[in-house]
C-alpha positions in Angstrom: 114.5 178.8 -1.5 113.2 176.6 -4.3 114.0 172.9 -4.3 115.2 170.7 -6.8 113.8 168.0 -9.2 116.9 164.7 -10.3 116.0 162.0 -12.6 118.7 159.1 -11.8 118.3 156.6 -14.7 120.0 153.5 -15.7 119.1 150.0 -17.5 118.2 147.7 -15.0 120.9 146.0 -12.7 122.8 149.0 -12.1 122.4 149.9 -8.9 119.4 152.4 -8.8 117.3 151.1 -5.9 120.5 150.5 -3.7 121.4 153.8 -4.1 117.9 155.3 -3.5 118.4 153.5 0.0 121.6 154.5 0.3 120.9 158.3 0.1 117.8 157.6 2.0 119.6 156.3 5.0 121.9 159.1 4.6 119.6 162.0 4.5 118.0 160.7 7.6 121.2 160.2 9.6 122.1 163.7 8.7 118.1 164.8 10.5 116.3 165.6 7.2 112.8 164.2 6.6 112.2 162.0 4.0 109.5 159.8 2.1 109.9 156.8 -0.5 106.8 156.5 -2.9 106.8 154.0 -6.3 104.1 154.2 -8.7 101.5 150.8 -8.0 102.4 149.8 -11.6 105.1 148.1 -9.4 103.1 145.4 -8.1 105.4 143.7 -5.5 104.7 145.4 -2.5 104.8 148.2 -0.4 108.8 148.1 0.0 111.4 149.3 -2.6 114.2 146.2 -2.3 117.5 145.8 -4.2 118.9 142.8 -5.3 121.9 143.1 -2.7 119.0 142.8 -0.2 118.6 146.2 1.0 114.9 147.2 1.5 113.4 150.7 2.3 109.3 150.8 3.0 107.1 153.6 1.1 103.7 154.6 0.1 102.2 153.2 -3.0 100.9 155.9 -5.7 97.5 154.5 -7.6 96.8 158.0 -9.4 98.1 161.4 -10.1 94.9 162.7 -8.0 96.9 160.9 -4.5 100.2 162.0 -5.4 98.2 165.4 -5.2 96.5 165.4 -2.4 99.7 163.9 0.2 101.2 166.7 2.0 105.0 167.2 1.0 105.5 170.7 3.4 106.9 167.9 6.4 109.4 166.7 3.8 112.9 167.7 3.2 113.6 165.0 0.2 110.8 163.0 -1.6 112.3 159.5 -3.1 110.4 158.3 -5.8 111.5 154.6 -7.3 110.0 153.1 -10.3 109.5 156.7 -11.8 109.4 155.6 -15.2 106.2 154.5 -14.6 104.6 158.2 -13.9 102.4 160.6 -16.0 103.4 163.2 -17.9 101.3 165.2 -15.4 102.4 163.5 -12.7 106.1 164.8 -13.6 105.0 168.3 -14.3 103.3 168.1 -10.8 106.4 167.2 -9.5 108.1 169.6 -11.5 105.5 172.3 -9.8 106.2 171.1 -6.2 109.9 171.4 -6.4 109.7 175.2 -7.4 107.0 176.0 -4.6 108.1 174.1 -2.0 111.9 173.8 -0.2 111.9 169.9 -1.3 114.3 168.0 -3.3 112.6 165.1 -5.3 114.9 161.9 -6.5 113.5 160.0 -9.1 115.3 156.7 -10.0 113.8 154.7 -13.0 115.0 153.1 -16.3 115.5 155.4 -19.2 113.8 153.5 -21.7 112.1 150.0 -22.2 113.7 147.0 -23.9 112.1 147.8 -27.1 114.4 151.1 -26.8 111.7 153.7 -26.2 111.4 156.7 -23.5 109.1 155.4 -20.6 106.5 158.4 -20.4 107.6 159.6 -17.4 111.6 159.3 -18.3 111.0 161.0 -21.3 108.9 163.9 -19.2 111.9 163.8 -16.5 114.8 164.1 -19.1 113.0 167.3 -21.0 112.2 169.2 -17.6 114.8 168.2 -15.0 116.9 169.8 -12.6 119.7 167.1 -12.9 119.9 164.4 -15.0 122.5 161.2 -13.7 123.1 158.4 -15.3 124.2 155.4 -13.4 126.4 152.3 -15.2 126.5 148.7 -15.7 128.1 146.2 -17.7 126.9 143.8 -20.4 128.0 140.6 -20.2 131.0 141.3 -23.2 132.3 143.9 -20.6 131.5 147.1 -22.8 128.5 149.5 -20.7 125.2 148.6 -21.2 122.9 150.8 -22.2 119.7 148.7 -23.2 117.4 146.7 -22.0 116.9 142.9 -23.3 113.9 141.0 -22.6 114.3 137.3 -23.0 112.4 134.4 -23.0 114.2 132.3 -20.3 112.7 128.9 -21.6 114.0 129.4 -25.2 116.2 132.4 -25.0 114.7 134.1 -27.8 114.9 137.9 -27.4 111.9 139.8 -27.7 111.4 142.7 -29.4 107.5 144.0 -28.6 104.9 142.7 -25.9 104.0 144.4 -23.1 106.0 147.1 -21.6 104.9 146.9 -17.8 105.9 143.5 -16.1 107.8 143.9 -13.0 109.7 141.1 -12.4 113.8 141.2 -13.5 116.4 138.3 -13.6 115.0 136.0 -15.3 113.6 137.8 -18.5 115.8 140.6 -19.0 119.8 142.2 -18.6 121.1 144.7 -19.3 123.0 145.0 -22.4 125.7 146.9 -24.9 123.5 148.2 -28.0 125.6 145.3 -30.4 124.1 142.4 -28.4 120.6 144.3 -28.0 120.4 143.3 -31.7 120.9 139.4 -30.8 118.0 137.1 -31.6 119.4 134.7 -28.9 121.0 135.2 -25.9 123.3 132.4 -26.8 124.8 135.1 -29.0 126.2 137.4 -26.4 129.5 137.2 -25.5 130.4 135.4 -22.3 127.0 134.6 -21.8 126.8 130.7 -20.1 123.1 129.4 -18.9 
């Protein structure tokens, strides 16, 4: 029996990390074992938390050489969070494990970055996975989003290139319909009020 390798994606504030939990809590209630790992590109800590407050701990991953040497045979399903922030080898490794070993890996992460590009290891995820789900939110107009905007929160100017790793959330980005992505201002997104 070979395992299995899903990318859930989304733009941020849809729900990915809750349901990483979720399924987390329900795998284990159900007597599989399980592990939660996040690349340490994600700086916060060594916890995955939603913003409806649920929290889950895990391992941290610093290179493609530790995600290597940790010993998946104990585990049933491997949850990885923040996986747009892995390697191109780190995803084929993954890729690897899931056909040699009885393990299903999750990996939840955004799709692309608020400039509009494939992360890395989205990009690697969407070309070789088993699965590929996409989860939904809303923009603000009430049409799905499906970009990320990155603000400044002083001004509200949108920006449109800086750097692509800065964990953080509310208060420089939402997510967005691909009409008010093009806004130069948040000001200019429907039903927006500061």
């Amino acid at each position: 029996m070979i395992g299995k390798l899903i990318f859930v994606s989304s733009v941020m504030n849809a729900g990915k990390t809750a349901r990483l939990i979720q399924l987390n809590f329900d795998f284990k209630r159900i007597g599989k074992r399980t592990m939660v790992i996040k690349p340490s590109q994600d700086t916060r800590d060594n916890k995955i938390k939603s913003r409806n407050g649920l929290e889950a701990d895990c391992e941290m991953i610093h290179s493609t050489e530790e995600l290597k040497r940790y010993n998946f045979n104990s585990v049933d399903i491997l949850f990885i969070d923040e996986s747009q922030f892995l390697t191109t080898d780190e995803v084929n490794y993954l890729r690897q494990l899931s056909m040699s070993l009885p393990i299903t890996i999750y990996c939840f992460g955004l799709k692309s970055d608020f400039m509009g590009n494939l992360f890395e290891g989205s990009k690697r995820l969407i070309e070789i996975c088993d699965k590929n789900e996409e989860l939904s939110t809303l923009c603000l107009c009430g049409e799905e989003a499906v970009m990320n905007l990155k603000y400044d929160n002083t001004t509200g100017d949108v920006m449109k290139n800086g750097d692509v790793v800065e964990c953080g959330g509310d208060d420089m980005y939402m997510p967005v319909c691909y009409r008010h992505w093009l806004v130069s201002n948040i000001s200019e997104i429907d039903n927006y009020s500061k």
